[in-house]
N, CA, C and O of each residue as an XYZ file, in Angstrom:
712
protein
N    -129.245   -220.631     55.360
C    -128.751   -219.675     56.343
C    -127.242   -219.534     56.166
O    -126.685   -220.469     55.591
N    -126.498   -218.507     56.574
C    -125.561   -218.081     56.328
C    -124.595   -218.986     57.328
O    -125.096   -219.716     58.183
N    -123.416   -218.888     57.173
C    -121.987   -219.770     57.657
C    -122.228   -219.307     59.275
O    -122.710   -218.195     59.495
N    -121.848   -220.267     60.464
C    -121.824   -219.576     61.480
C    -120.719   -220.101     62.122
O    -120.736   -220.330     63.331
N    -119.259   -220.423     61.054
C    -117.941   -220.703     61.639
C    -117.422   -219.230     61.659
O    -117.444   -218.388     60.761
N    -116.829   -219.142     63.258
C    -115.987   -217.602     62.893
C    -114.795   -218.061     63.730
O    -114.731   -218.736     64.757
N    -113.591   -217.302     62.727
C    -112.290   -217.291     63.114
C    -111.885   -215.879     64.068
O    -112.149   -214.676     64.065
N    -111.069   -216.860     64.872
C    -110.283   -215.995     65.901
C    -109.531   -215.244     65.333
O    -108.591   -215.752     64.723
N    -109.735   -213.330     65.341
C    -108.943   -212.614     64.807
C    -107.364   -212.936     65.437
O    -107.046   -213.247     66.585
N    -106.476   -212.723     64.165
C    -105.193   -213.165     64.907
C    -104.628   -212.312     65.415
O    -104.567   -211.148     65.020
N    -103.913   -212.983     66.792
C    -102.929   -212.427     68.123
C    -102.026   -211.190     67.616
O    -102.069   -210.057     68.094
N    -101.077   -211.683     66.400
C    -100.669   -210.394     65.479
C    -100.635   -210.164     64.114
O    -100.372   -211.011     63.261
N    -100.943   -208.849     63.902
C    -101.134   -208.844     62.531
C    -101.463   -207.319     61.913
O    -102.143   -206.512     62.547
N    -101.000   -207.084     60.845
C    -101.164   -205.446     60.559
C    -102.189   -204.995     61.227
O    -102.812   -205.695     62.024
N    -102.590   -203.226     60.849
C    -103.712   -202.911     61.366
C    -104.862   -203.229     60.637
O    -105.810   -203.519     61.366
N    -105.097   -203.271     59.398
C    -106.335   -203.524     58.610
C    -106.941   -205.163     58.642
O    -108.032   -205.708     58.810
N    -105.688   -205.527     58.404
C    -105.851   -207.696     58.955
C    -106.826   -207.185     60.398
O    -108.056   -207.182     60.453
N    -105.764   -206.730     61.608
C    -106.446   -206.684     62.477
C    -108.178   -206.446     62.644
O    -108.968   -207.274     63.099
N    -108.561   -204.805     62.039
C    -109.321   -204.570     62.415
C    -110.394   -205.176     61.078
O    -111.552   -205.221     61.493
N    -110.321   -205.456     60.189
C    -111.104   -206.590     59.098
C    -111.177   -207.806     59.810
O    -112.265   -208.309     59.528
N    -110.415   -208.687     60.769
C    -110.534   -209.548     61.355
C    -111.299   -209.580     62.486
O    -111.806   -210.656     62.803
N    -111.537   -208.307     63.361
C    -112.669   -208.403     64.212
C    -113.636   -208.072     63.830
O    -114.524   -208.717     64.389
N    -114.157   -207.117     62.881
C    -115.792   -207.191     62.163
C    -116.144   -208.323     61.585
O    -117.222   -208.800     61.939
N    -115.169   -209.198     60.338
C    -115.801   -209.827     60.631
C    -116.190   -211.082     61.592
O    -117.052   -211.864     61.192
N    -115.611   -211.269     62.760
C    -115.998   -211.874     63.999
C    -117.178   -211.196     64.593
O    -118.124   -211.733     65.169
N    -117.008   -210.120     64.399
C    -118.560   -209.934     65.046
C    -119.628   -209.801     64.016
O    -120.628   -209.140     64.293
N    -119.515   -210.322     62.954
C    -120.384   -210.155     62.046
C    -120.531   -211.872     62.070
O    -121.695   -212.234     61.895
N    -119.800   -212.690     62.209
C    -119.721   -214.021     62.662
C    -120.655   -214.158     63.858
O    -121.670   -214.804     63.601
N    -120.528   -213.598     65.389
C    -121.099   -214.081     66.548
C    -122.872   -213.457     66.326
O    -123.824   -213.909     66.962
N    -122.968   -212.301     65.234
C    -123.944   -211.978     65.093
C    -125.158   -213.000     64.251
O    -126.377   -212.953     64.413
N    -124.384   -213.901     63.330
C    -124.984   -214.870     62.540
C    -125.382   -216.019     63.443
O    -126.559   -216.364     63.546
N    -124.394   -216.607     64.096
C    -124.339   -217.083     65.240
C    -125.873   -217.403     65.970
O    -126.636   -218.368     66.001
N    -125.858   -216.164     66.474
C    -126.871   -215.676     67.244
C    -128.012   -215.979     66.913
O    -128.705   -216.499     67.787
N    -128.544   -215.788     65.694
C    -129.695   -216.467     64.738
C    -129.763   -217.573     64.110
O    -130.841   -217.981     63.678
N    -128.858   -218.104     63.987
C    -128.728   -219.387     63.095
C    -129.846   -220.366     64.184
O    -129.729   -220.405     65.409
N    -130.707   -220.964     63.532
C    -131.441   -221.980     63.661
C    -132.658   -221.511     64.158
O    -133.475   -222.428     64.238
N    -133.134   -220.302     64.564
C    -134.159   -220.029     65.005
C    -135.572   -219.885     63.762
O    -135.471   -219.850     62.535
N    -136.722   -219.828     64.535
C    -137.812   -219.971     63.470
C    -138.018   -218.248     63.355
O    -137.358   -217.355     63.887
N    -138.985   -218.187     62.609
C    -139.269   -216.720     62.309
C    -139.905   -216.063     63.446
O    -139.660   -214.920     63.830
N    -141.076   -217.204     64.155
C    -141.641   -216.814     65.493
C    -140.047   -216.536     66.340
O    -139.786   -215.401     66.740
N    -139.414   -217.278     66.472
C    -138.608   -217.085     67.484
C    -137.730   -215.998     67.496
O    -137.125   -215.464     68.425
N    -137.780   -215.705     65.978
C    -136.801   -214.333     66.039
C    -137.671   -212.838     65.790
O    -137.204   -211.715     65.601
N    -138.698   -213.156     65.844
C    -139.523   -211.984     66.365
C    -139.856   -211.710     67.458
O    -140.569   -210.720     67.622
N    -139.428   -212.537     68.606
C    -139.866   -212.358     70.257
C    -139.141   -211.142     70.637
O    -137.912   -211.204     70.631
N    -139.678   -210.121     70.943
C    -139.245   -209.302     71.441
C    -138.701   -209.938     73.175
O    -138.878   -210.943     73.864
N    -137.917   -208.531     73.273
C    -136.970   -208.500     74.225
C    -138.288   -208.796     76.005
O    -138.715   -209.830     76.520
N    -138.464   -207.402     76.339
C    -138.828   -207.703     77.381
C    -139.885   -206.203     77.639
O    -139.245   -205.209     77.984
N    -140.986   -206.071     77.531
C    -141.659   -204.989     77.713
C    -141.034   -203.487     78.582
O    -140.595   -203.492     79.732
N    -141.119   -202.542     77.874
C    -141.795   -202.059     76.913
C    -140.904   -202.469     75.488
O    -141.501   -202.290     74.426
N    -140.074   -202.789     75.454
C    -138.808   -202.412     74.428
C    -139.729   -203.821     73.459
O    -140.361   -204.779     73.905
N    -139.440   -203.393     71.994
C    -140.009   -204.385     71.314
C    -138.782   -204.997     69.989
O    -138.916   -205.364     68.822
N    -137.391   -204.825     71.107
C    -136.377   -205.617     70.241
C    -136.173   -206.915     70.247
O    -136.165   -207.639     71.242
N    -135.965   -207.298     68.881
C    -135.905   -208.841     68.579
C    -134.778   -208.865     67.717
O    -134.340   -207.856     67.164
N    -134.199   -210.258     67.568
C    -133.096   -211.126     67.126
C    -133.573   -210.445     65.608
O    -132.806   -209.687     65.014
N    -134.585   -210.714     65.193
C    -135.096   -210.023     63.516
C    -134.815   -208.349     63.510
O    -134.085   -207.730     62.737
N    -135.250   -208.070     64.102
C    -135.067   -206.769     64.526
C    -133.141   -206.371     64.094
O    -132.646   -205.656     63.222
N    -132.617   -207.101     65.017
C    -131.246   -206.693     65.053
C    -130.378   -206.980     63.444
O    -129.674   -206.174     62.835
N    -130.670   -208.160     63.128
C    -130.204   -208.271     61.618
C    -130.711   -207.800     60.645
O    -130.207   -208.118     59.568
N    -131.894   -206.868     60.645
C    -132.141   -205.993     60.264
C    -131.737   -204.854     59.873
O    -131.711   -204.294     58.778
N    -131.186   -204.374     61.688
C    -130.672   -203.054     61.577
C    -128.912   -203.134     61.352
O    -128.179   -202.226     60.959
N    -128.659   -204.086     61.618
C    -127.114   -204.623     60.816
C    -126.970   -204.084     59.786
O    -126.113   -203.221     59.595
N    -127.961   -204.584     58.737
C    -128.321   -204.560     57.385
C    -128.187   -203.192     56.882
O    -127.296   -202.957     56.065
N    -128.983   -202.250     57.283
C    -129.621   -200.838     57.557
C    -127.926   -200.254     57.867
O    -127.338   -199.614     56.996
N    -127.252   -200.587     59.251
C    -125.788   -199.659     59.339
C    -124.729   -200.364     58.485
O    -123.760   -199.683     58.149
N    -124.786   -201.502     58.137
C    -123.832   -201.763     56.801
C    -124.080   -200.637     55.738
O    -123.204   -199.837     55.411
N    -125.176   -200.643     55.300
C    -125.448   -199.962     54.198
C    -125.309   -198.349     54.328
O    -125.015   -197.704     53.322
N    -125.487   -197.810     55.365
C    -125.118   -196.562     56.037
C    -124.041   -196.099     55.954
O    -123.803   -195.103     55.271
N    -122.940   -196.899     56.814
C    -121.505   -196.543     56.820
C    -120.690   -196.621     55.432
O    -119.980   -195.875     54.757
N    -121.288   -198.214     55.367
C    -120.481   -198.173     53.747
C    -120.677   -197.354     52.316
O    -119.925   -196.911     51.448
N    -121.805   -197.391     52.507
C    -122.428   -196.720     50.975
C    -122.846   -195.510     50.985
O    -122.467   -194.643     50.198
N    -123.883   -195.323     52.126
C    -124.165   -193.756     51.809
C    -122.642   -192.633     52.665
O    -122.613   -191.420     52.462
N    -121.829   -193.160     53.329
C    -120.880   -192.561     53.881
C    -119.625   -192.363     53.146
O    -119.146   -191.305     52.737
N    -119.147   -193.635     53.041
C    -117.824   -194.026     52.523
C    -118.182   -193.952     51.013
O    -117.467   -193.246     50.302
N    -119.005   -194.478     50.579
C    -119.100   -193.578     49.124
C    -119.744   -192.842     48.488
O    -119.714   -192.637     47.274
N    -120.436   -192.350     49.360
C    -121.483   -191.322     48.897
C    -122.605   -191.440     48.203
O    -123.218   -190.459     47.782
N    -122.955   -192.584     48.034
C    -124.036   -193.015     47.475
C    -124.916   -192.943     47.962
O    -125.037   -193.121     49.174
N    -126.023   -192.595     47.020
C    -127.733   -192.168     47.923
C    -128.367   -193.808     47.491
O    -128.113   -194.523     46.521
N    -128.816   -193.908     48.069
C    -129.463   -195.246     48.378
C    -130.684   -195.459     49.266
O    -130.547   -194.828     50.314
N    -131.676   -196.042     49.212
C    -133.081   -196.420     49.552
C    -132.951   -196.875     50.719
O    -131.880   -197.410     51.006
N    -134.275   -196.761     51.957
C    -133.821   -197.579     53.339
C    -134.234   -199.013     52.846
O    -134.964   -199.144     51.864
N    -133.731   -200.120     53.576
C    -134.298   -201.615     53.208
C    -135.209   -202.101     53.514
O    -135.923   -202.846     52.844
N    -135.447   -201.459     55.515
C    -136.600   -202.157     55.905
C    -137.966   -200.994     56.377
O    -138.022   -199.858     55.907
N    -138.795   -201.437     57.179
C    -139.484   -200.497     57.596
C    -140.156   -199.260     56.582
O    -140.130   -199.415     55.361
N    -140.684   -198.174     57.126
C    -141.210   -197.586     56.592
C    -140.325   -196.544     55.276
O    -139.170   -196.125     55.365
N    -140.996   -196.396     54.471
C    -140.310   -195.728     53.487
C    -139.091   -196.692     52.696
O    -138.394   -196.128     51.853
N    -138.852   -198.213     53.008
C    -138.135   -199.111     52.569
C    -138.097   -199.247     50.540
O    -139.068   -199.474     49.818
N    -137.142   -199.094     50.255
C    -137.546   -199.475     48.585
C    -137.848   -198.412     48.077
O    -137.911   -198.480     46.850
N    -138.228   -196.707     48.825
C    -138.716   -195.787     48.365
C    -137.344   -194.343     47.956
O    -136.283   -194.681     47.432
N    -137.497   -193.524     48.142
C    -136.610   -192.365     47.971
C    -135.113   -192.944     48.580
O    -134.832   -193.560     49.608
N    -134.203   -192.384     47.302
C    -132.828   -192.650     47.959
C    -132.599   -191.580     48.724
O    -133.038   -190.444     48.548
N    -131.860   -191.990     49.632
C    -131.260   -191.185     51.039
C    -129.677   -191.105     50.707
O    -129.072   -191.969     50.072
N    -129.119   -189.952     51.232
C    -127.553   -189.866     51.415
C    -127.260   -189.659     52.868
O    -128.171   -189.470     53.675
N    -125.781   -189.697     53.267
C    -125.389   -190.042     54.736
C    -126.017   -188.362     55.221
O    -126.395   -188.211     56.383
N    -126.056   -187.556     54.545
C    -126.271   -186.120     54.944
C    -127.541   -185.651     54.966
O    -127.802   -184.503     55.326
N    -128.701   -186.771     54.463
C    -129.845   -186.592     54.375
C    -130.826   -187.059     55.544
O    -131.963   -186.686     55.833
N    -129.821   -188.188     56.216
C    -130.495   -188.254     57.481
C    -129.539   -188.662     58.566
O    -128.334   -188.858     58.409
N    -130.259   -188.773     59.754
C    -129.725   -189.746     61.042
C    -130.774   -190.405     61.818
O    -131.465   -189.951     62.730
N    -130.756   -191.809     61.166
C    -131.701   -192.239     61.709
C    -130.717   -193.985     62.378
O    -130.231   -194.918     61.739
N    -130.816   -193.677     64.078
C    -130.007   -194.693     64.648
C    -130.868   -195.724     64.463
O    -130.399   -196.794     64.075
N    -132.303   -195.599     64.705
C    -133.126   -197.064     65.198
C    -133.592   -197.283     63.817
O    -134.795   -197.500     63.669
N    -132.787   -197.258     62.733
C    -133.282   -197.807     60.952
C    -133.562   -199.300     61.218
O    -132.888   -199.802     62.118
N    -134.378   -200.027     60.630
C    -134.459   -201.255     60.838
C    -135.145   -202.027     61.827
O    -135.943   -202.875     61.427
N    -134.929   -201.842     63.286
C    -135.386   -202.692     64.134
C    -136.778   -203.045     64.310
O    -137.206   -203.993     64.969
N    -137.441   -202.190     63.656
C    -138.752   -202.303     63.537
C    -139.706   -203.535     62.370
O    -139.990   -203.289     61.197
N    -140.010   -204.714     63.058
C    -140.351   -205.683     62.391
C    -141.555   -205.869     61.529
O    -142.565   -206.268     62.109
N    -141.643   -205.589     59.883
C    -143.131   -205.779     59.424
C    -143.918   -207.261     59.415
O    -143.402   -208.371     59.285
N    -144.838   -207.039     59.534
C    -145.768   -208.651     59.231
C    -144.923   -209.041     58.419
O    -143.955   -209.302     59.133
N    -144.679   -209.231     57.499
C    -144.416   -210.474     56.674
C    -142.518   -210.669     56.657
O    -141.699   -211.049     55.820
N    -142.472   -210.281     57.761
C    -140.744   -210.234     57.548
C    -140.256   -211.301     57.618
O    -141.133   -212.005     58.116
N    -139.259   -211.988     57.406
C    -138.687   -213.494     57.569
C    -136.984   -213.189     57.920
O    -136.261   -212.281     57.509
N    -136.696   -214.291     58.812
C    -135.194   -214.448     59.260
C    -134.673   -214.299     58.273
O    -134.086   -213.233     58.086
N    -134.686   -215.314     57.254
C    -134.203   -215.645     55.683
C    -133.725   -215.008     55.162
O    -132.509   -215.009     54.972
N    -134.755   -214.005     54.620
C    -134.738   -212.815     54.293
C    -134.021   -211.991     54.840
O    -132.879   -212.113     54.397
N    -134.113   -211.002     55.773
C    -133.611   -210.522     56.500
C    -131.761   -211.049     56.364
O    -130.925   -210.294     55.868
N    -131.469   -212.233     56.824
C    -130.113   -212.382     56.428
C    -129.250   -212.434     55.150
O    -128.087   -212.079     54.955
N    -130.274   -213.044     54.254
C    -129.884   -212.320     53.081
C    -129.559   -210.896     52.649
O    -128.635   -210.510     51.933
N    -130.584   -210.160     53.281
C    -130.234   -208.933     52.807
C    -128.985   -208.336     53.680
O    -128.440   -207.398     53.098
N    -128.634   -208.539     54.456
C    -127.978   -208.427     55.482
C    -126.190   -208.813     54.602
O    -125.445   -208.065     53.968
N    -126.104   -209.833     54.856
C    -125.196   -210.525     54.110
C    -125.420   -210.221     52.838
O    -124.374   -210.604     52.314
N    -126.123   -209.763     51.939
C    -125.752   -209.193     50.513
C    -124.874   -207.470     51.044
O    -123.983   -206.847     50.465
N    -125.630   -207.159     52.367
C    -124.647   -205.506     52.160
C    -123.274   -205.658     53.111
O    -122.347   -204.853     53.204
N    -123.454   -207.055     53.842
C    -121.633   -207.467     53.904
C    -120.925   -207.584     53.060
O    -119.801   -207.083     53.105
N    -121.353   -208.268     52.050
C    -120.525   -208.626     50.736
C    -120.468   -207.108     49.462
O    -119.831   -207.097     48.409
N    -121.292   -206.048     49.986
C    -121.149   -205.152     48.956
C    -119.647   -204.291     50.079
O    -118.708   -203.619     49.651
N    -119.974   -204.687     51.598
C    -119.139   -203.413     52.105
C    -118.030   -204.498     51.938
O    -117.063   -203.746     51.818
N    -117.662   -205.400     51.873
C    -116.378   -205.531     51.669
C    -115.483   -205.143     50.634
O    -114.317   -204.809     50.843
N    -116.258   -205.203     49.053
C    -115.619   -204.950     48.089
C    -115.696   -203.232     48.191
O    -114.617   -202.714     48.479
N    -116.742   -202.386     48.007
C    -116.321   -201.542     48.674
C    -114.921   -201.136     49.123
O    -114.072   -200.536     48.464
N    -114.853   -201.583     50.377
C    -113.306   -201.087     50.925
C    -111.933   -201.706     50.293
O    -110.800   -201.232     50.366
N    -112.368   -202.904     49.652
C    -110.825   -203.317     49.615
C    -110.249   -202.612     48.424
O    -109.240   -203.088     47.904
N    -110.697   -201.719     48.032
C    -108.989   -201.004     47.035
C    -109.026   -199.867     47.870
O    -108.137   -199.198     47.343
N    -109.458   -199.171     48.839
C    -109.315   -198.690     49.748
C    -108.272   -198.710     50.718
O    -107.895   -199.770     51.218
N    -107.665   -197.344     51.085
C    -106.369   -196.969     51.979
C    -107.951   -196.995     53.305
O    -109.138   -196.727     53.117
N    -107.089   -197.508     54.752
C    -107.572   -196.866     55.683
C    -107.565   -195.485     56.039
O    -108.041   -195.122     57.115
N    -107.052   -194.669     55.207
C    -107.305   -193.169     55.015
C    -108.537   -192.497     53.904
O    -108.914   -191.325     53.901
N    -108.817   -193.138     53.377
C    -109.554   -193.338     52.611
C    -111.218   -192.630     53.512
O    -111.824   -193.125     54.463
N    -111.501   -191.444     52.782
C    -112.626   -191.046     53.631
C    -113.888   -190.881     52.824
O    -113.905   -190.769     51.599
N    -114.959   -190.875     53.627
C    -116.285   -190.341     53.110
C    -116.663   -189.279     53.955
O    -115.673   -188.589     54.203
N    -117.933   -188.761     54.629
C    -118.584   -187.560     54.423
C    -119.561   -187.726     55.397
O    -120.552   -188.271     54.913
N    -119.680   -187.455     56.651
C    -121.215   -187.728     57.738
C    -121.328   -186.305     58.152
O    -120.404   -185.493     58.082
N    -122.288   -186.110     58.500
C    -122.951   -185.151     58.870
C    -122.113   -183.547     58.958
O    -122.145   -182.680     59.832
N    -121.207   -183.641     57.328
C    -120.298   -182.497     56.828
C    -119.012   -182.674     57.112
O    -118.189   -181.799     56.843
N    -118.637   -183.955     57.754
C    -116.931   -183.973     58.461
C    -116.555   -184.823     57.311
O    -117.390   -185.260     56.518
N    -115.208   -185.063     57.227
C    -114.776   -186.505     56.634
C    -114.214   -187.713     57.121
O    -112.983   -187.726     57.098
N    -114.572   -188.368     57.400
C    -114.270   -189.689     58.091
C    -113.702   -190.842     57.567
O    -113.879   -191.243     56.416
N    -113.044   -191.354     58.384
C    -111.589   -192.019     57.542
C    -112.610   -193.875     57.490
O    -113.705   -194.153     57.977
N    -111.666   -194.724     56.726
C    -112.508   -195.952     56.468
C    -111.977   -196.919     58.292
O    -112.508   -197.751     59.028
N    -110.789   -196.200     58.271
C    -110.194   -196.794     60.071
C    -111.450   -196.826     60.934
O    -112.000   -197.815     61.417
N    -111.841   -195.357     61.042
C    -112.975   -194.497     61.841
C    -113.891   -195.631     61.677
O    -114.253   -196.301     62.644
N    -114.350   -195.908     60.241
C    -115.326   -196.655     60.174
C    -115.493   -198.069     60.681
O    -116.443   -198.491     61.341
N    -114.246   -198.851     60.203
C    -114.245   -199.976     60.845
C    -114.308   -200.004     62.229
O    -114.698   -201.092     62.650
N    -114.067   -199.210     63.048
C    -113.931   -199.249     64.582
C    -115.245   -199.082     65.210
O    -115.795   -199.594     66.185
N    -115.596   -198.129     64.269
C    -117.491   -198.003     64.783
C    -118.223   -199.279     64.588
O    -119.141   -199.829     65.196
N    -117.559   -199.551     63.604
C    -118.206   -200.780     63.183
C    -118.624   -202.146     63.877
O    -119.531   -202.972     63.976
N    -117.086   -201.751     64.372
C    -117.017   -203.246     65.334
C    -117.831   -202.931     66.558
O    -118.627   -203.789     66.940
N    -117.689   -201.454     67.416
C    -118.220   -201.051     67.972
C    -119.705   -201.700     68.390
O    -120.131   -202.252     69.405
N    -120.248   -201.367     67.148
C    -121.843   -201.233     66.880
C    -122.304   -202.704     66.422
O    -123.501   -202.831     66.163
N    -121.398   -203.922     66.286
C    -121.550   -205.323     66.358
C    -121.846   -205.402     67.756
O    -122.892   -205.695     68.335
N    -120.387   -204.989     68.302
C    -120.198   -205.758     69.800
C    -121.737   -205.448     70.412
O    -122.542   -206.364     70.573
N    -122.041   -204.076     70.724
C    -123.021   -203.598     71.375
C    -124.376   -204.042     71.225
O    -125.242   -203.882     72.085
N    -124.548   -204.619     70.083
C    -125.750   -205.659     69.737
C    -125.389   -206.986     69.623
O    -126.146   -207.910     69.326
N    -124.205   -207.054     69.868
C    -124.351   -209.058     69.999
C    -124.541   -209.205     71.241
O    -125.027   -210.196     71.787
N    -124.086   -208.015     71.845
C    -124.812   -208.451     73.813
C    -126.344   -207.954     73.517
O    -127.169   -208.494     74.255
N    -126.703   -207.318     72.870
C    -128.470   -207.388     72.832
C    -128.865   -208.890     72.248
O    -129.889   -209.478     72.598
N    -127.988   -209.376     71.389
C    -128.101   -211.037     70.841
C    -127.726   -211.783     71.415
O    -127.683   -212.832     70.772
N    -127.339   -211.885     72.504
C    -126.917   -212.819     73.882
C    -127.959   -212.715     74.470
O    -128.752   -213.610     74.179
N    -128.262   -212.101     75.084
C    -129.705   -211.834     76.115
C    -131.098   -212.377     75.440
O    -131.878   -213.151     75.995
N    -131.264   -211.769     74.028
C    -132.554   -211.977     73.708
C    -132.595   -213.670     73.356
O    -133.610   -214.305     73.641
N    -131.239   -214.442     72.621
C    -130.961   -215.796     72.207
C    -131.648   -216.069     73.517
O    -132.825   -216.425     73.475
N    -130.965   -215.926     74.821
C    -130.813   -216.718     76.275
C    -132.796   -216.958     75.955
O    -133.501   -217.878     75.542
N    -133.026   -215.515     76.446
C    -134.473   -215.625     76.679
C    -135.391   -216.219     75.758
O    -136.554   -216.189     76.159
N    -135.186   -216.825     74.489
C    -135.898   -217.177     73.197
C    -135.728   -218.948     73.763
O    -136.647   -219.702     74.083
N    -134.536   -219.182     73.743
C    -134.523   -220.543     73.939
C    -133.133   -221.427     74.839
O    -132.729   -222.580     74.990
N    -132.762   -219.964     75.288
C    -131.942   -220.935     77.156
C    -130.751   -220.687     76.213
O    -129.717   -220.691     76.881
N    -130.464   -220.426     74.617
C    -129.173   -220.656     74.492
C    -128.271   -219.610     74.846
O    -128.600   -218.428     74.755
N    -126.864   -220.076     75.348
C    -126.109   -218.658     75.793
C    -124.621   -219.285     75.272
O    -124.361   -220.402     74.823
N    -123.553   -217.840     75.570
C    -122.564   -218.395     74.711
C    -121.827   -217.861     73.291
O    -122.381   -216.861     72.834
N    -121.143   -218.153     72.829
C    -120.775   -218.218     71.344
C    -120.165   -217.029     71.175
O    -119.719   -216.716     70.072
């Protein structure tokens, strides 16, 4: 399983330190969140009707890493990872909008897995950006959008699911926190 030490973005510091320093913190509290659970446990969905789970969410991590970074910021058409049509036709950022990519859990899915793949498209979006200006744009739904834009969504769209990964942790096994 992946590292689940995360550093405190620092108090001051350029803007890109800055905002590279809170994704990855929330790409930290998101690992966090899963670290030690079984595969049953990270398939428990949330709370009827909704059928979100801890698997679910590092999933769709996986799914908007690969979104923002690749099919956006560089234009690359690229395959979905999980769920239906996964491994099949490459997609570009202009070819679809699909928010709920991922969360949807198949039989044979595994945490493991899942974080691997996850953490392989952290490690592609980092290199990715770094010879990259935060002006530096790609292409969504016909606009151009700067890599700033991106990181902010980014963090955005951590924060907003590590409180779905707070709640569902609590309810899986009492843990809260982190």
């Amino acid at each position: 399983m992946v590292t689940t030490e995360r550093a405190i973005p620092p108090l001051k510091a350029d803007e890109r330190t800055t905002l590279e320093s809170w994704l990855d913190f929330q790409r930290a509290t998101l690992a966090r969140k899963v670290s030690g659970l079984t595969d049953e446990q990270a398939r428990e969905p949330a709370a009827p009707p909704s059928a979100l789970s801890l698997l679910g969410l590092v999933q769709h991590m996986g799914e908007v890493e690969r979104q923002w970074f690749r099919r956006v910021l560089q234009r690359e058409a690229v395959p979905w990872l999980h769920g239906p049509g996964a491994g099949g036709e490459a997609t570009t950022a202009e070819d679809l909008d699909e928010p709920h990519a991922g969360f949807a859990v198949a039989p044979d899915a595994s945490l493991a897995r899942a974080v691997a793949v996850w953490q392989e498209q952290i490690a592609r979006s980092r290199s990715a950006c770094a010879p990259l200006s935060l002006d530096a744009v790609g292409t969504v739904r016909g606009q151009e959008v700067s890599l700033r834009w991106i990181y902010l969504h980014m963090i955005e769209e951590y924060a907003r699911h590590n409180g779905h990964a707070d709640l569902l942790r609590e309810r899986t096994d009492g843990e809260t926190g982190h």
